[in-house]
C-alpha positions in Angstrom: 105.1 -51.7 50.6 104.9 -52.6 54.4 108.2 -52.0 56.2 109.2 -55.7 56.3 109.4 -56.0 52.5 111.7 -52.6 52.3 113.9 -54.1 54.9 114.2 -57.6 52.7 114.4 -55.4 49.5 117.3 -53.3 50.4 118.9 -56.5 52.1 119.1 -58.3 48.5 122.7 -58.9 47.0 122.5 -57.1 44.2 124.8 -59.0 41.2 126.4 -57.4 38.0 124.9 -59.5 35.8 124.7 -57.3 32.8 128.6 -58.2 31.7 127.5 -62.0 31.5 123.8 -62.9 31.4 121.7 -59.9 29.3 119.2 -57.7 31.8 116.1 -59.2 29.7 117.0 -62.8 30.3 117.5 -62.2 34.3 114.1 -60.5 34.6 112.6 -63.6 33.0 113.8 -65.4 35.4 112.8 -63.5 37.9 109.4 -62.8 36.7 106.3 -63.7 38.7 107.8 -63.4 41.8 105.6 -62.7 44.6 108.0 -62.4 47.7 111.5 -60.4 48.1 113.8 -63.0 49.3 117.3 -62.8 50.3 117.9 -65.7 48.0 115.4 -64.7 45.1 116.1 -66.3 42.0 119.1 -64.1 40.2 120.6 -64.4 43.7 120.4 -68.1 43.6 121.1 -68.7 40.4 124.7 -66.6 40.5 125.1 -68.9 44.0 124.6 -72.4 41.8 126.7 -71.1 38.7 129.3 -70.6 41.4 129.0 -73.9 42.5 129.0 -75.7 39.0 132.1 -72.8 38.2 134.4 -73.7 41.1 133.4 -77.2 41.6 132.4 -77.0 45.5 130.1 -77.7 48.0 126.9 -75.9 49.2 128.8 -74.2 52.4 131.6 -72.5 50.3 129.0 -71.9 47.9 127.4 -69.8 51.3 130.6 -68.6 52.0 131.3 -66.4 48.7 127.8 -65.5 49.2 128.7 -63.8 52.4 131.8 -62.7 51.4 129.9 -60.5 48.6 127.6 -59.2 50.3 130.0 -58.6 53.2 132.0 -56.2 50.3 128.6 -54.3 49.9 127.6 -53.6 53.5 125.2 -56.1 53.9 124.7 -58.3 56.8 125.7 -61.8 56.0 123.0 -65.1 55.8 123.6 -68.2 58.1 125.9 -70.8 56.8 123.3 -73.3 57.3 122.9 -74.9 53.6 119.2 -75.6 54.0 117.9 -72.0 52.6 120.2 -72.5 49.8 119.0 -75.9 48.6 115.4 -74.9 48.9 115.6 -71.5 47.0 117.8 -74.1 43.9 115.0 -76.2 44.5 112.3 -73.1 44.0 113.7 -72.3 40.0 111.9 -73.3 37.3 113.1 -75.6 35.3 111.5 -74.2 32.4 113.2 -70.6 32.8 116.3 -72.3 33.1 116.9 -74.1 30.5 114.9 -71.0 28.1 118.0 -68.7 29.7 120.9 -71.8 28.6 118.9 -71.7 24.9 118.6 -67.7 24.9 122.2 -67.7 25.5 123.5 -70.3 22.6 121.2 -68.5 20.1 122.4 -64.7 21.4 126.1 -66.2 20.8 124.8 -67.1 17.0 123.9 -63.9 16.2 126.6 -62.4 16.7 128.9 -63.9 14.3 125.8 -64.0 11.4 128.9 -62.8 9.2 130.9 -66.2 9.8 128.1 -68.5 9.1 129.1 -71.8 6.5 128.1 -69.8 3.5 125.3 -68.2 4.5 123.9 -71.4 6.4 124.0 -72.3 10.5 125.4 -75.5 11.3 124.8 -77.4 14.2 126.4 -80.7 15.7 124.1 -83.7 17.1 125.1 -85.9 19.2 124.0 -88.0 22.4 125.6 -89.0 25.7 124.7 -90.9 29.2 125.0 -88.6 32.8 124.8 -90.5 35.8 122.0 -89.9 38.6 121.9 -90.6 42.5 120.6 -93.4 43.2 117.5 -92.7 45.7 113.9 -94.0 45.1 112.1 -90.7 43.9 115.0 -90.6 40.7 114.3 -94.4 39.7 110.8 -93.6 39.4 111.3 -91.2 36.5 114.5 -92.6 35.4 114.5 -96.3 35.9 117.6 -97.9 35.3 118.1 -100.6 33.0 117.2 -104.1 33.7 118.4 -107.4 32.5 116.9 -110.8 33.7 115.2 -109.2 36.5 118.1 -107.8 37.9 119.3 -103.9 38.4 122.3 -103.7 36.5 123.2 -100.3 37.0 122.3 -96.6 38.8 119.8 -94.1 37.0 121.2 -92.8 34.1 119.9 -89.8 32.1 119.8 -90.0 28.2 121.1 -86.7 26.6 121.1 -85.2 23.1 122.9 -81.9 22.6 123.1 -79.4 19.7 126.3 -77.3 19.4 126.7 -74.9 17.0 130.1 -75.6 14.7 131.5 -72.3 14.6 131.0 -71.0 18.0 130.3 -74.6 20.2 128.1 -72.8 22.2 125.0 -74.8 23.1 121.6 -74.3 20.8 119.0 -76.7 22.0 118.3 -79.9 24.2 116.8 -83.2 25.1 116.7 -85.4 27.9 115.2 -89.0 28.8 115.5 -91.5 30.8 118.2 -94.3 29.5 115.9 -97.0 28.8 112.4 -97.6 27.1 110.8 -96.7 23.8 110.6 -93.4 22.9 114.3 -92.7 24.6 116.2 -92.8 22.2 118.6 -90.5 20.7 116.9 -90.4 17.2 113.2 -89.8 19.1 115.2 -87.7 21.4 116.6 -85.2 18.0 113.2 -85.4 16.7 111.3 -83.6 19.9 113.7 -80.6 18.9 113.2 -80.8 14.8 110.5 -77.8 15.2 112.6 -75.4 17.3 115.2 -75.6 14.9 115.7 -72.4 11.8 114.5 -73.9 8.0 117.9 -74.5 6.5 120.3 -75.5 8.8 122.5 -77.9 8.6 123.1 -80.7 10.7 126.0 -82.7 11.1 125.3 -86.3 12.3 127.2 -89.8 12.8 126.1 -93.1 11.7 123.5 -93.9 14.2 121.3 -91.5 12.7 121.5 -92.4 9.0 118.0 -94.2 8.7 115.7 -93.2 5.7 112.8 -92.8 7.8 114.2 -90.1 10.1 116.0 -88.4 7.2 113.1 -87.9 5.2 111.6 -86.2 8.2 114.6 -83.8 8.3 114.0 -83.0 4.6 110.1 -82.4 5.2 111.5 -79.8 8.2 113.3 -78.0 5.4 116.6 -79.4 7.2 119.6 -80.5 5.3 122.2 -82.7 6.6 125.5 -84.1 6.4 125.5 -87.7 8.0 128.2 -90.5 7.7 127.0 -93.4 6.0 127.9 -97.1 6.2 130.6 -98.3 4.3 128.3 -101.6 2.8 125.1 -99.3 1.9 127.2 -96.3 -0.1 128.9 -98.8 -2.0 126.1 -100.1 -3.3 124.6 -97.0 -4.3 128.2 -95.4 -5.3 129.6 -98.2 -7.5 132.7 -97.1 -9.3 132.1 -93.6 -8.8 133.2 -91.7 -6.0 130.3 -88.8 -5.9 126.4 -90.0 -6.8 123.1 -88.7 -7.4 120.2 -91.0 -6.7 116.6 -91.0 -5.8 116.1 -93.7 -2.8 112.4 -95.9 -2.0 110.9 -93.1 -0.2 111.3 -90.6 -3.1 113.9 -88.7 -1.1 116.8 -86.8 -3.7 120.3 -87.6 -1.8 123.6 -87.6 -2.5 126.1 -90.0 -1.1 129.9 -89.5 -1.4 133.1 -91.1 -0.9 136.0 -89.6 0.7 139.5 -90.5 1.3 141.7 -89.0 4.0 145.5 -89.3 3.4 148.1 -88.3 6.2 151.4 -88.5 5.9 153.2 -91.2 8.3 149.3 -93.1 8.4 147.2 -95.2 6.5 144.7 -93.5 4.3 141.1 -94.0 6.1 138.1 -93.7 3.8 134.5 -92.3 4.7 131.3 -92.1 3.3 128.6 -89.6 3.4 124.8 -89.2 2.5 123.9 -85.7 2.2 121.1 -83.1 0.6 123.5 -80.6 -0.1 124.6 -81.0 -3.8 127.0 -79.4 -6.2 124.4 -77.0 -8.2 123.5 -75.5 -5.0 127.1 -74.5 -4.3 128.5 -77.8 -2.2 131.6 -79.0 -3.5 132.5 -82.4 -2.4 135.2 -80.6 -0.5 132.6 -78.9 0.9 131.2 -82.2 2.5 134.2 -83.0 3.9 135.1 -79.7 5.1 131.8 -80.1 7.0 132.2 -83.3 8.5 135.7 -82.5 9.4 133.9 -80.5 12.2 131.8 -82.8 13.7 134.6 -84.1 16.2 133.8 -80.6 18.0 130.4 -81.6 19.6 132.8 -84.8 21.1 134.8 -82.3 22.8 132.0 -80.3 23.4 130.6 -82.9 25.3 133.7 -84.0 27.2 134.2 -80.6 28.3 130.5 -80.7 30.0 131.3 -83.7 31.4 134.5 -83.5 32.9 135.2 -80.0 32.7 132.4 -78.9 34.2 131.6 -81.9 36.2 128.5 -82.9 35.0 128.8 -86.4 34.4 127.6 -87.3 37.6 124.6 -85.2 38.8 124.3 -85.2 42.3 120.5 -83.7 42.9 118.8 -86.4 45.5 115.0 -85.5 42.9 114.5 -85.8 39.4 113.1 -82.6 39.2 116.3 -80.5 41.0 118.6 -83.1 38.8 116.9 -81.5 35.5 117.7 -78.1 36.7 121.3 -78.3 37.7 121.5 -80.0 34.0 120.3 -76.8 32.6 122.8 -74.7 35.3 125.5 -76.6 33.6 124.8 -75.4 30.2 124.4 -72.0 31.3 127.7 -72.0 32.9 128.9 -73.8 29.4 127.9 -71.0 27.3 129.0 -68.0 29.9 132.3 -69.7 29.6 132.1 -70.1 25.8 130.7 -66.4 25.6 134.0 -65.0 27.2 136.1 -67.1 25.0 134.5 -65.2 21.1 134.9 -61.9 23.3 138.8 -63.0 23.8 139.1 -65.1 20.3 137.8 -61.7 18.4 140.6 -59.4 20.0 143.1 -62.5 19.1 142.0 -63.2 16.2 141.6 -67.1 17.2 138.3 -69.0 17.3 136.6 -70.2 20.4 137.1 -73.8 19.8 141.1 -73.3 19.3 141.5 -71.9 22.9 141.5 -74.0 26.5 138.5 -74.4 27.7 139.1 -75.2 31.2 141.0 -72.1 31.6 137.9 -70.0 30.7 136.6 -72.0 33.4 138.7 -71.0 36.2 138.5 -67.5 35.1 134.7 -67.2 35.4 135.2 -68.8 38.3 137.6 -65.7 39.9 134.6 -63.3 38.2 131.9 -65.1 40.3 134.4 -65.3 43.3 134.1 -61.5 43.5 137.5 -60.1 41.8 136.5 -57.3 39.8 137.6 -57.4 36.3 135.7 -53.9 34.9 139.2 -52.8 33.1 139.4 -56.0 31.3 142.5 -56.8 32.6 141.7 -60.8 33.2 140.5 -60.9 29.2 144.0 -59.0 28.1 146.2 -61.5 30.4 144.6 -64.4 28.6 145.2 -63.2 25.5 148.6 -62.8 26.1 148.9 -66.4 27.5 146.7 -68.4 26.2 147.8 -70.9 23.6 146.0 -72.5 20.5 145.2 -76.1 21.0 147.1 -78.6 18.4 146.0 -82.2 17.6 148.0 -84.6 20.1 148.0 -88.4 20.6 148.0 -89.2 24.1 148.1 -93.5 25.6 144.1 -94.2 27.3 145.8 -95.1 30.8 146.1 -93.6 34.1 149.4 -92.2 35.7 148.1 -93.0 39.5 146.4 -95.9 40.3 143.3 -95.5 42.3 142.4 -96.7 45.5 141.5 -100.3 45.8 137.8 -99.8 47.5 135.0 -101.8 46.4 132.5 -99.5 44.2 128.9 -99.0 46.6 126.1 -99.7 44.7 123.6 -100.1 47.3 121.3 -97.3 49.6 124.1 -95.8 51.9 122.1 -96.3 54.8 122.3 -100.1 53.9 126.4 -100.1 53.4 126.7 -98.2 56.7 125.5 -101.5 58.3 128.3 -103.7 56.8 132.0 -103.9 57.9 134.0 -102.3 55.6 138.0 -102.1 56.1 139.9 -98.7 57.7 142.6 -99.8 55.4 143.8 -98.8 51.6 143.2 -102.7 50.9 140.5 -104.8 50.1 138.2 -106.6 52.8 137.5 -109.9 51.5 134.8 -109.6 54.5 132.9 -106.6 53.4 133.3 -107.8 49.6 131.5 -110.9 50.4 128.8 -109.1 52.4 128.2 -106.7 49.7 127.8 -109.3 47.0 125.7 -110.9 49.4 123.6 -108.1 50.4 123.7 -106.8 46.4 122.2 -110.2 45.4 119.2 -109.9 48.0 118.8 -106.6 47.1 118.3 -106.9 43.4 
């Protein structure tokens, strides 16, 4: 080792990662690395969960950089941004989103004793993010046309696996939001062979054809799916819990259940399952089942407006897939710290705030040394179980009036647009103008 490389070697931050991300999973990462770089890949990859963490920008991102390194004697790296985005841009994608799966299924081990009698169950369920809208990203994600016309940015299609008890993230699937092949049932079915013989999954409506559950059943998968009301009352009849045998040969068992609440209308549901009675699965069972697909809902909103990552805001297709899979890393380091508090509290991770978690692992990343455990023990003291709540689908505030840019900003620089809070019926007419020779 030339003198060069020793100076760059001892320059490296050097990270505590062992409290949050196992040792094996960072050298992974890091394997096959042929230079020592100030920004190598653990070093990079603490910088962007920083940024997901604390919601910021590139140059505070550089800023806690220097300030950690600063705390270990090390000379600090120049504020410019550019070295930054091109080491985020040097990770592979692949590694990334191995370590975000690695970390889910690390999570399920764990509580083996707490599984749904014996089984793991998962939650399914797709979602839209939004994408910048440069050239390089409509190439791989095109958006969605409609009479010839651009109706709308890039959007990335989404399916997610959750597990039930923990909601930590298993497994992934991403295309683009239009075309054949892209949709969340083909999506589900790229992950069917990743997935442990026996599990349980716990789907809506949309994927209740007979085609794609006979595939689950020749995977060795069982499932829980809600049914449509006009199909299960045709096979049900007068009864209320049903054996049959459908066209394809498949054994299922479809079920009707009523939910009463006092103060509400009782709401009934049906199901199609392959779990049946002799195999242990009460009806109550079923329901108890279902009952906990809501999570992967929340799940999902807390990806998305939790952790920001509704809008990805990568300029390339290939950088936009990695900071998806940063997200879900910083998802499952914040669900990871909520089973270490919900096992001293005896509460369960999906009954505690998440976006409290959030800002916590966000004080951990900013450098605030936590080796007594004394954040974990101040959150179990204050933290509070979530209880259901009905709240109205408005906004307190009303937003500013501007006119929404859906054009190249290089193109809307060129028109006039108004200093004030109010609309410019000028610029509005120019940009309908300009949209309509655009598209």
């Amino acid at each position: 080792m030339d003198m060069k490389t020793t100076l760059l070697h001892q320059s490296r931050h050097e990270f505590s990662f062992s409290k949050l991300i196992p040792q094996r999973l960072i050298n992974d990462l890091c394997a096959d690395t042929q230079r020592f770089r100030i920004f190598d890949p653990a070093s990079t990859l603490f910088c962007f969960l920083y940024q997901v963490l604390a919601d910021c920008s590139a140059k505070e991102t550089l800023l806690n950089f220097n300030l950690r390194r600063a705390h270990q004697g090390l000379k600090a790296v120049s504020m410019n941004t550019s070295s930054y985005v091109r080491a985020k841009a040097r990770l592979s994608e692949e590694k990334v989103k191995s370590m975000a799966r690695n970390l889910g299924l690390g999570l399920q081990v764990n509580i083996q004793d707490q599984l749904f009698k014996g089984r793991e169950v998962l939650l399914g369920d797709g979602t839209t993010l939004n994408l910048e809208d440069t050239d390089q990203i409509k190439k791989v994600f095109p958006p969605t046309m409609r009479l010839g016309r651009q109706q709308s940015a890039p959007k990335m299609r989404c399916l997610f696996l959750f597990n039930a008890l923990t909601g930590c993230f298993i497994d992934g699937a991403v295309g683009s939001y239009s075309g054949k092949g892209q949709g969340e049932m083909s999506l589900l079915k790229r992950l069917l062979d990743r997935l442990r013989p026996e599990t349980i999954l716990v789907l809506d409506r949309f994927f209740m054809g007979t085609n794609f559950r006979k595939i689950l059943s020749d995977q060795s998968l069982d499932y829980v799916i809600r049914t449509k009301d006009s199909v299960a009352k045709k096979r049900l009849g007068s009864s209320c819990d049903v054996v049959v045998i459908e066209s394809n040969g498949q054994r299922v068992r479809y079920i009707k259940s009523t939910k009463e609440q006092r103060g509400f209308r009782s709401s009934t549901y049906y199901f199609v399952t392959t779990l049946f009675e002799k195999n242990g699965f009460s009806k109550k069972d079923i329901e108890l089942l279902y009952a906990r697909r809501w999570g992967v809902e929340t799940d999902i909103r807390h990806l998305k407006q939790t952790l920001k990552a509704s809008g990805l805001r990568s300029q390339t297709s290939a950088m936009a897939m990695i900071e998806l899979w940063v997200h879900m890393i910083a998802f499952n380091l914040v669900r990871a710290t909520s089973i270490e508090n919900g096992s001293s509290n005896g509460e369960m991770p999906r009954q505690q705030c998440f976006k409290i978690y959030v800002k916590a692992l966000s004080r951990v990343f900013s450098g605030v040394k936590d080796e007594d455990g004394l954040l974990l023990r101040l959150l179990k003291s204050e933290i509070l179980v979530q209880r259901h709540r009905s709240e109205p689908r408005a906004i307190k505030w009303q937003a500013q009036r501007y006119e929404p840019m859906k054009m190249p900003r290089e193109q809307a620089r060129k028109l006039s647009w108004g200093k004030s809070g109010r609309q410019n019926r000028r610029a509005s007419r120019e940009l309908k103008v300009s949209n309509s020779s655009v598209l």
